[in-house]
Structures are given as structure tokens and as C-alpha cells.
N, C-alpha and C positions, 0 to 999 in steps of 0.2 A: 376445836383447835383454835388456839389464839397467837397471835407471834408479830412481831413489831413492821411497822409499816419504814419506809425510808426516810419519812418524816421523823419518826421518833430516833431513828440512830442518826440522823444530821442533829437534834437537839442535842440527844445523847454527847455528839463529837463537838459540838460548840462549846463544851463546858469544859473542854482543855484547854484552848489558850486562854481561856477565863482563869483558870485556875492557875497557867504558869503565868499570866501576868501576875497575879495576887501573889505568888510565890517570890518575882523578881521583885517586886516593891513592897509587900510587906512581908517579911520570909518569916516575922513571929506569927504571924496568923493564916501562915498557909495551908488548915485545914479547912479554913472560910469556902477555898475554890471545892472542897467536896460539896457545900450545897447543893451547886446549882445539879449536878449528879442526882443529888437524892431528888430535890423537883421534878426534874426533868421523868426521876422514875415512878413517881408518884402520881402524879401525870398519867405516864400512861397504865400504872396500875387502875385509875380511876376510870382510864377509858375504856379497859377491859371489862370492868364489870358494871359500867352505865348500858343504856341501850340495850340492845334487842341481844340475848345469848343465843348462840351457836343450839345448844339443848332444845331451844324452844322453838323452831323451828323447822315444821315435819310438811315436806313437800310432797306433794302430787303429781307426779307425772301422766298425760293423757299423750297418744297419738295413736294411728291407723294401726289397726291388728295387721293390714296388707295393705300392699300397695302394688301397683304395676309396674314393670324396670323399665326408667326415664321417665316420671312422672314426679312431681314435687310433692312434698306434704311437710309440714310442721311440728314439730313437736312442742308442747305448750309445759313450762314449770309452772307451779301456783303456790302460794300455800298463804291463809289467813293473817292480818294483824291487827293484835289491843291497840287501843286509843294511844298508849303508852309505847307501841313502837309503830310509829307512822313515818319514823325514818331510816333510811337504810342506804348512807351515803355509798358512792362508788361501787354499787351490788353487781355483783356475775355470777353466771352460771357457765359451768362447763359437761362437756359431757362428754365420754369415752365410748364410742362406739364403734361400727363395722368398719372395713373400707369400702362396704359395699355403699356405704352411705357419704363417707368425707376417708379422702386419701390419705389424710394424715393421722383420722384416729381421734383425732380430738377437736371440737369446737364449742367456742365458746360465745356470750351475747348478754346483752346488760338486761337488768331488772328494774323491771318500773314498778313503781308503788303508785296507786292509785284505786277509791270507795275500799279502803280500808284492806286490799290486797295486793301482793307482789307477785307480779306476772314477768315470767320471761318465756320467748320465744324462738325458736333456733330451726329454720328452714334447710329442708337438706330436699336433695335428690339423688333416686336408688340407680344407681350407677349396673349393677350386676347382679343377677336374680340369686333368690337362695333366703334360707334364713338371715337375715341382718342383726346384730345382737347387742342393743344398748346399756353398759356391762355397768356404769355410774356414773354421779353426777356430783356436782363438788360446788354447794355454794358460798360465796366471802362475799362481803362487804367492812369499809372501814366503822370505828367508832363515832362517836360525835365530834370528839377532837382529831380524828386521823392520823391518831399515833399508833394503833391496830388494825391489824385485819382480824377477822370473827370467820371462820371456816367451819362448814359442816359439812364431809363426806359422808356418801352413802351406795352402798353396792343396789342396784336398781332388777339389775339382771333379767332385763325386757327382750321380747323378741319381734322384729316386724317384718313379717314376710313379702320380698320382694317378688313377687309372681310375675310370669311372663303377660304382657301386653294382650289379653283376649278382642279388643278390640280388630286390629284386621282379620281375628281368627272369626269371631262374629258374622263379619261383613262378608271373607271368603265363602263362610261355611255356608250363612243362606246361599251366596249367590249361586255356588256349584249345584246344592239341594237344588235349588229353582232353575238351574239349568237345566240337569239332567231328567226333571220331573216335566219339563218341557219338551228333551226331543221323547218324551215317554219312557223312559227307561225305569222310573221308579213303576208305574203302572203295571210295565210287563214284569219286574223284579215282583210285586206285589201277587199278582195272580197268572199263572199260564205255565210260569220255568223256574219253579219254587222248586222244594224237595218233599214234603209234606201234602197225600195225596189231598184234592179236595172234593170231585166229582168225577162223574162223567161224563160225559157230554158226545152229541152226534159229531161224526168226523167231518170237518170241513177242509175243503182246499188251503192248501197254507198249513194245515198242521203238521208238527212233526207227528211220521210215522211210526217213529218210534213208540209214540204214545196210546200206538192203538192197542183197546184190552182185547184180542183174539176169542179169550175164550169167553166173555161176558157177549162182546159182538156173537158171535156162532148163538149162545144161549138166545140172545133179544132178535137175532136176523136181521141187525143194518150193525155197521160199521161204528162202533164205540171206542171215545178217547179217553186216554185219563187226563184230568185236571190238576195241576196241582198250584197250590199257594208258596211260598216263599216261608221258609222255614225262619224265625224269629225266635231272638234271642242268643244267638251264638256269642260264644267267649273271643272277647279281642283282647288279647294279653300286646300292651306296649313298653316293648324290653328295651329301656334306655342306657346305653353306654355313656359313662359320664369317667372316663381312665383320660389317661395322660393324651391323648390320642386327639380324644374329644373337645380338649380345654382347646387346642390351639386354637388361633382367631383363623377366619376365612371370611374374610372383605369385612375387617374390622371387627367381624363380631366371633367368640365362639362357637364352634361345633355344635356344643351341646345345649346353646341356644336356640339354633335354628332347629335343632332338631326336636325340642321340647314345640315352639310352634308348632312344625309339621306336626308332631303328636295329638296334640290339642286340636286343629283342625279335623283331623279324621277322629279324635272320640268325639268332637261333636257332631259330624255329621253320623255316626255309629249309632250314640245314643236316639238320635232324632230317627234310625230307621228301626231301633226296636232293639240292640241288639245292646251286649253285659261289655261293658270295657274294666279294665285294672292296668293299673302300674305296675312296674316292675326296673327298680334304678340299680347300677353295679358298675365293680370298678372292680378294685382286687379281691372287694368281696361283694357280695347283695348290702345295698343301700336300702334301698327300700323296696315296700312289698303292698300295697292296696288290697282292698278287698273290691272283688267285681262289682259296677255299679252300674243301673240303671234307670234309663229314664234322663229327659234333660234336663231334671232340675240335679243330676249330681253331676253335673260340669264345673258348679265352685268347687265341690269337693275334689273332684281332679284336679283340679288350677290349685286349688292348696297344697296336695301331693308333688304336685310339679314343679312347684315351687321347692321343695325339702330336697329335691336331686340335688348335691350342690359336686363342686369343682375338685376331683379328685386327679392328683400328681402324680399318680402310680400305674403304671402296667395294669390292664384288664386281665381280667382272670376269667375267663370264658367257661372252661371245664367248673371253675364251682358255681360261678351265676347261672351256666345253661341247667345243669345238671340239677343243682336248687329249685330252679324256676319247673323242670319238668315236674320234680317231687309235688309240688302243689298243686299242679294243676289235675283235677278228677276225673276232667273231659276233653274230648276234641276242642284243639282251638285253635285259631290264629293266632301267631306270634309274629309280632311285627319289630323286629330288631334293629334299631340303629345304634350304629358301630362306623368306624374306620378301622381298617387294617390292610394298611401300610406294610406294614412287617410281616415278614413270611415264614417267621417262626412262631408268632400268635396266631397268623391264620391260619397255619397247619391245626394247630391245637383247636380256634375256631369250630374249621371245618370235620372233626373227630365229635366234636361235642351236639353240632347240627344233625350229625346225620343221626345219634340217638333221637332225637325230639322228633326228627321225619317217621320216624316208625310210630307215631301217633297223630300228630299235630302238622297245621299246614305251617310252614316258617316265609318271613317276606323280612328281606333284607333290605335296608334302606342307607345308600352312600351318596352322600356330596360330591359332585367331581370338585376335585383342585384346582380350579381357576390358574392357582401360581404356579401349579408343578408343568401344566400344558403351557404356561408361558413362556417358560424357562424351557421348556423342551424344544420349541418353534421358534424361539428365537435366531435373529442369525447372529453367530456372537462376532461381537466387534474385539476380542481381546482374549488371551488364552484362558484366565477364568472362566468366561462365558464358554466357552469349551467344556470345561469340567462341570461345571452346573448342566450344562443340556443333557448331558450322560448320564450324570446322577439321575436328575429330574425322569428321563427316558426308560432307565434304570425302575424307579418307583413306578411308575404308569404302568409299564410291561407287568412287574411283578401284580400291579394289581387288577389288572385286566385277566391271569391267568387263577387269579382268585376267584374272581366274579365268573368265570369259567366254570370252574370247579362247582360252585356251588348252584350254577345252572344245572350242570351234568349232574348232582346231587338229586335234583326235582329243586331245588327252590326259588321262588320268584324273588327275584331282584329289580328293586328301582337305580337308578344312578342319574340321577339330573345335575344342571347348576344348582346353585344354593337358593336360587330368587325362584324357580318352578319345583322346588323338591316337592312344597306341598301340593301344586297342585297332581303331579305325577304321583304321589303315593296314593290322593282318594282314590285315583283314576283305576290303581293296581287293586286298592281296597273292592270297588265295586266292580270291576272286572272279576277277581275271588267270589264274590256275592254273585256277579250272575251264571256265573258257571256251577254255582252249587260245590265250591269245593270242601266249604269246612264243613 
């Protein structure tokens, strides 16, 4: 694409009073003042097709496949030039992409030419996790005279996944590991109050009695226990709600942010004990669906999955995600659900769709308290607004307290912390599951 610079339509418009002077003082020769017209077009006819074509000109685009959300990275343009275009006055590049990357959708940044190639570069940071989608890229530079611009668009159609930050998930997850393997807890999880018989062994003081074999004991004449090991490999299904519910911010950040951390935290520390984690994302309908993985080296591939949950605007639809989610699964498992529900006509619905899944599967519900709704509740109001807010707010709270109820009196474990201990309160519930042998 070519099309005239401001330079070339100021020349262009200079050749009018050129032309009406020529016409008031010599009016027989006043086709003389079209000259300067035709120059002036000739001109930039020649500038359009001097230098570097728009055609010839086939960029590269490089940057991160992923990135962590609030981390910087660059995107780099490049592409090769002949001897013959080693110039490329007033060059930019633009680019249209997410807002997870630039609020406005578009930025742009000049191009240097330099050992025979034109580089630009264009620094962003990932503002919001999720796919990010680099949709194209539009480069111009003037001619040699600067009466064109030279335009080549082109649809690029890149994706650079903005994933949740694993580093405090990292740092949390040894250090719980390393806690708990300290006051012993992984030791005794490992051998002694497994589900999975291992031996038997003479009865000692301190053992549960429960585990004595009677009639092995009677056969051998002393008292004989069973052993058992900790049963490895169970399914942890992580059912992420990502509805309208979820996007709200709570202390700046979304929902479904934090709750994607807390996720990550316990499939690593899942993985690290032996045991099948998967995804599972939904809103009004199933988002996404993982295959169970094992082992800590599929912790990227989680964090890539956990990345693709993205920001859904609409009502949660519980009856078809639970319902879906049961269909797949072929075995007992743990289903670790985070949700808000607020509303007391999704959680009716919720709660119909949980109690199918309890007829096979253990379920562990994971809610944020509202920091803002208990503010507004306890405040003392200085004004009759503040009246009406504390009702409401009090309103919500009760309604969801009589939620979190219900779904005790169901059988299901429920975490509810602030948002800054969610994680560590869900491992806590996770291994607490683990050592009672529930799934």
C-alpha cells in the first residue's frame, strides 16, 4: 500500500497560488501554473517506486510461546535488506494485539536498520493471564524523497500465553512438602495409615487395634497387625469455575486468579506425592478438560492448561460442567471445585448437581471469603447509604453461610479462607483427604 505523505499534499497545495498568480499576471498563459501540478506529481510518482517496495518485504516475527502474568518480554520484528535498500527513512512498526498485553490494542516503535537488517522492537507486559493474541502487524516507512509512505500489512495471527506466576507456587509448594515431611506426616502417609495392605507385623503398643488380623494372630499364636502403605496414584480432578462470579476482582486481583494459583500449588505438591492431577475449566459451559497427568515433570503442562481457562461473563452452569465432568471421570476421585456462589438460585442448582457426584467421588469445595462484603457488613454506618449496604452485604454473607451449610450436611468438605491463606488452607484439606484414606 502506498499513499502520499503531508509533505507531498503541502507541495501538491503550493502550486495554487503559483498558479493563480500566473493566471492574474499573465492570464494568456495560464496553463503554465498546471506545471508545477504535474512535477510536483511526478515527484512523487518516482518516490513511490524508488526504494525499498512494500512487496519485498517479508517479516519475522519472534517472541515467548508463554510468559508469566506481570512479567515483561519483547517482541522482536526483523526482516533482511539488499545493498540496494539500506534505507528506510521514518520506519514503524505497529501491532494489534490483546489487552491482556497493551490496553489500547495497539502499539507501535520505530525501526532501525542496521549489518544489513531492520529490527524493531516493541516491549509489553502481561497485564492478565489467558491466551494473549497477536492478531497483525502493519509496517511503513517514507520514500527517499518523503512524499510516500510504503505500507505492508499483514495478519500474523500469534498466540503468547500468559500463565500464572509458578514462582511463589514453587517456593510455597517445597516449603509445605518440607514442612510437613518434617513434623512426619509424609513418613506416616507413606507407610503405617495407607489403604493398600503391606504386611504384618507383631502388635506393638501404640498400634491401632483396629489393625489387628484375629485370625492370622489365632493361626501364628501372638498377636499380628496389618500394615499398610499409602495407596498412590489417586485422580485429583481441579474443577475451576471461571462464570461471571469468578472474574470479579477481590483485593485487586480476580477470582479466578487466585484460584488458578491455589490450583497449581496443590497439583504440585499432588504430583510430587505420587498421585494423577487434571483440569477441568467451565462457565456456562465446560471450557476445558485435561487429560490426568503424572509425575512432576507435567507441571508445565498444567501451567499451560491453566493458562487457556480464560474470563468468562456469563452465569455458571453447574448442572452441565458437574454433570460432564462426572461423565469422564472412570474412577473414584477427588474433585476439588472452586466456585463463588453468591446467588441462591445457582447454588440451589449447584447443590442438586454435587450431591450426584457424592454418590461416587469425594468433592472439596474451595471459597474466598469477601473481605469487602464483611466490611461493609461491620461497618458502623455514618449515613443512611451505609445502612443499606450493611443489609445487603449481611444479606449475602447469611445467604452464603447457609450454602456452605448445606453442602457440609451433604458430606462435602469445604475450605473458606481469606484470599492471601486460601492456598495454604486447601493443601492442608488436600492432605488431611490423603490421611484419612478418603478417596
Amino acid at each position: 500500500m502506498i499513499y502520499p505523505t503531508a509533505r507531498a499534499v503541502a507541495l501538491v497545495g503550493a502550486g495554487a497560488p503559483v498558479a493563480l498568480l500566473i493566471g492574474v499576471v499573465r492570464p494568456d498563459i495560464w496553463y503554465a501554473g498546471l506545471a508545477w501540478i504535474g512535477i510536483a506529481l511526478a515527484l512523487i510518482l518516482f518516490d513511490a517506486v524508488a526504494g525499498v517496495a512494500p512487496g519485498a518485504v517479508e517479516p519475522a516475527v519472534s517472541h515467548p510461546r508463554a510468559i508469566a502474568v506481570g512479567e515483561g518480554f519483547p517482541v522482536e520484528i526483523a526482516f533482511p535488506l539488499t545493498q540496494a535498500q539500506t534505507r528506510l527513512p521514518h520506519a514503524q512498526v505497529a501491532l494489534d494485539v490483546d489487552e491482556r498485553l497493551d490496553a489500547g490494542g495497539r502499539a507501535t516503535a520505530p525501526i532501525d536498520v542496521a549489518d544489513g537488517r531492520a529490527v524493531a522492537r516493541l516491549d509489553f507486559t502481561a497485564a492478565r493471564r489467558g491466551p494473549a493474541r497477536i492478531a497483525a502487524l502493519w509496517l511503513r516507512w517514507q520514500g527517499m524523497l518523503g512524499l510516500v509512505w510504503k505500507q505492508r500489512a499483514e495478519t500474523i495471527d500469534r498466540e503468547v500465553l500468559v500463565t500464572p506466576d509458578v514462582r511463589p507456587v514453587r517456593e510455597d509448594g517445597v516449603r509445605l512438602f518440607m514442612r510437613d515431611a518434617l513434623h512426619g506426616l509424609m513418613a506416616r502417609l507413606d507407610r503405617g495409615e495407607g489403604s493398600e495392605f503391606q504386611s504384618l507385623v507383631e502388635f506393638a503398643p501404640g498400634m491401632d487395634r483396629r489393625a489387628i488380623d484375629w485370625k492370622q494372630s489365632a493361626r501364628h499364636g501372638e498377636l499380628l497387625a496389618k500394615e499398610f502403605r499409602t495407596e498412590r496414584n489417586n485422580q485429583i480432578v481441579l474443577a475451576i469455575d471461571s462464570g461471571r462470579g469468578m472474574v470479579e476482582p477481590l483485593a485487586g486481583v480476580p477470582r479466578l486468579d487466585r484460584a488458578v494459583s491455589a490450583a497449581l500449588l496443590t497439583a504440585y505438591v499432588a504430583l510430587k506425592v505420587g498421585d494423577r492431577v487434571s483440569l477441568f475449566g467451565f462457565a456456562a459451559r465446560p471450557q476445558l478438560a485435561s487429560a490426568a497427568m503424572s509425575g512432576a515433570h507435567s507441571f508445565a503442562a498444567l501451567q499451560h492448561h491453566a493458562a487457556r481457562i480464560d474470563y468468562a461473563h456469563e452465569e455458571t452452569n453447574y448442572t452441565l460442567a458437574l454433570s460432564t465432568l462426572a461423565a469422564r471421570l472412570d474412577r473414584r476421585s477427588l474433585i476439588i471445585v472452586f466456585t463463588d456462589f453468591s446467588d441462591p438460585t445457582s447454588a440451589e442448582l449447584m447443590l442438586r448437581a454435587v450431591g450426584r457426584l457424592l454418590e461416587r467421588h469425594i468433592v472439596l469445595f474451595v471459597a474466598m471469603q469477601d473481605a469487602e462484603l464483611e466490611e461493609y457488613a461491620g461497618r458502623e454506618p455514618a449515613e443512611p447509604a451505609d445502612v443499606a449496604r450493611a443489609i445487603t452485604a449481611a444479606a449475602l454473607l447469611r445467604e452464603r453461610r447457609i450454602v456452605t451449610a448445606r453442602l457440609r450436611r451433604l458430606g462435602v468438605h469445604v475450605v473458606e479462607a481469606p484470599h492471601d491463606r486460601i492456598s495454604t488452607r486447601l493443601l492442608d484439606g488436600y492432605l488431611m483427604i490423603k490421611r484419612r484414606n478418603l478417596i
